[in-house]
C-alpha positions in Angstrom: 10.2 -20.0 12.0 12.3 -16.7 11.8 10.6 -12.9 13.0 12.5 -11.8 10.2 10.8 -13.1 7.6 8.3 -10.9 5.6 4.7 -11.7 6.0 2.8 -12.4 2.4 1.8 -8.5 2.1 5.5 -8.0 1.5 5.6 -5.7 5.0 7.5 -6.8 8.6 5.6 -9.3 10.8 3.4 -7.8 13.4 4.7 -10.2 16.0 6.9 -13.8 16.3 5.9 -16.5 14.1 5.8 -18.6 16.9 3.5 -16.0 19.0 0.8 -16.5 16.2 0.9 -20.2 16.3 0.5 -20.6 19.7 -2.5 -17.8 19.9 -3.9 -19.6 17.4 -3.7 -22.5 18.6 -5.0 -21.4 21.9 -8.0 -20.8 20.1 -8.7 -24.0 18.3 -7.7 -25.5 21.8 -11.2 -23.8 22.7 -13.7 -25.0 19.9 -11.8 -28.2 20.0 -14.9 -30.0 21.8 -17.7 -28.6 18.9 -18.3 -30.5 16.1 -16.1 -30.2 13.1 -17.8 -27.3 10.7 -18.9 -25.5 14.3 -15.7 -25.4 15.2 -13.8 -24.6 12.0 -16.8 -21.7 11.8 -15.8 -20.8 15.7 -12.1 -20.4 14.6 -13.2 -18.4 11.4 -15.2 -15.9 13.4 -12.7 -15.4 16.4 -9.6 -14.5 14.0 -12.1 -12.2 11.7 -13.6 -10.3 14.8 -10.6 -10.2 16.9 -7.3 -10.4 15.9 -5.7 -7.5 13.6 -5.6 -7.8 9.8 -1.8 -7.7 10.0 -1.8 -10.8 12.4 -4.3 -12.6 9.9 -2.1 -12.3 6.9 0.5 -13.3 8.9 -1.4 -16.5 10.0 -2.4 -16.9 6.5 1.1 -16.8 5.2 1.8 -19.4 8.0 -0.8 -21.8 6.7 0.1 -21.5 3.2 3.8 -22.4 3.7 2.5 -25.6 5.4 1.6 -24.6 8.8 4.2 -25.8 10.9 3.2 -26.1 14.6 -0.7 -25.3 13.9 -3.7 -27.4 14.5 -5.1 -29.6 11.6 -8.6 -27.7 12.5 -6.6 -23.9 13.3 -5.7 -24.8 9.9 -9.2 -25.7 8.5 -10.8 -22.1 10.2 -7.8 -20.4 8.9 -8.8 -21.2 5.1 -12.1 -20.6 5.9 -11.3 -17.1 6.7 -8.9 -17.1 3.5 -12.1 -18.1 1.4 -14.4 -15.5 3.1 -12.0 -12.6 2.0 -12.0 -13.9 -1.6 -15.5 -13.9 -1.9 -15.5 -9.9 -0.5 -12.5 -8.1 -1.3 -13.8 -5.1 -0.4 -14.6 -5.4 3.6 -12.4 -8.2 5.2 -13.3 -7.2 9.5 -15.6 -8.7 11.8 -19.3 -9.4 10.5 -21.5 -6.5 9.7 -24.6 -6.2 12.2 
C-alpha cells in the first residue's frame, strides 16, 4: 500500500494506507464477539459517527481494491456504510437524532 496514492475522490490521502487498516481493524477487533449483522451494524455506525469523511473514502477505496490487510467483517461494515450513502446522497455523517 503506497501514501502516495490518490484516494477514490481523486484528492491526497488523509493519512497512510496502512494507518486506516489498522484503525480499522482495531475496530472490528471490538465488535468481533457480537453476532454477525450486530457487529457489521457496530462497524457501520463507528466509521459514520467517528471517523472523518476523508478517512471513509479512503477506507472505501481500500475495500474496493480488494482490501488488503482488512478484516473479512471490517470489510462487511465498510460496505454497509458504502450502501447507506447510496441510499442518501445528500447527508453522509453520523445519524440524525
Amino acid at each position: 500500500m503506497s501514501t502516495t496514492r490518490e484516494s477514490a475522490a481523486g484528492a491526497a490521502p488523509v493519512m497512510a494506507s496502512e494507518r486506516i487498516v489498522v484503525m480499522a481493524n482495531q475496530i472490528g477487533d471490538f465488535f468481533a464477539p457480537y453476532p454477525p449483522a450486530r457487529r457489521a451494524e457496530g462497524i457501520r455506525n463507528h466509521l459514520r459517527t467517528y471517523w472523518d469523511p476523508r478517512m471513509r473514502a479512503q477506507l472505501l477505496a481500500l475495500v474496493s481494491l480488494g482490501g488488503e490487510g482488512l478484516a473479512a467483517h471490517v470489510i462487511e461494515g465498510a460496505r454497509l456504510l458504502e450502501e447507506e450513502a447510496q441510499k442518501k446522497p445528500g447527508y453522509y455523517g453520523p445519524p440524525k437524532a
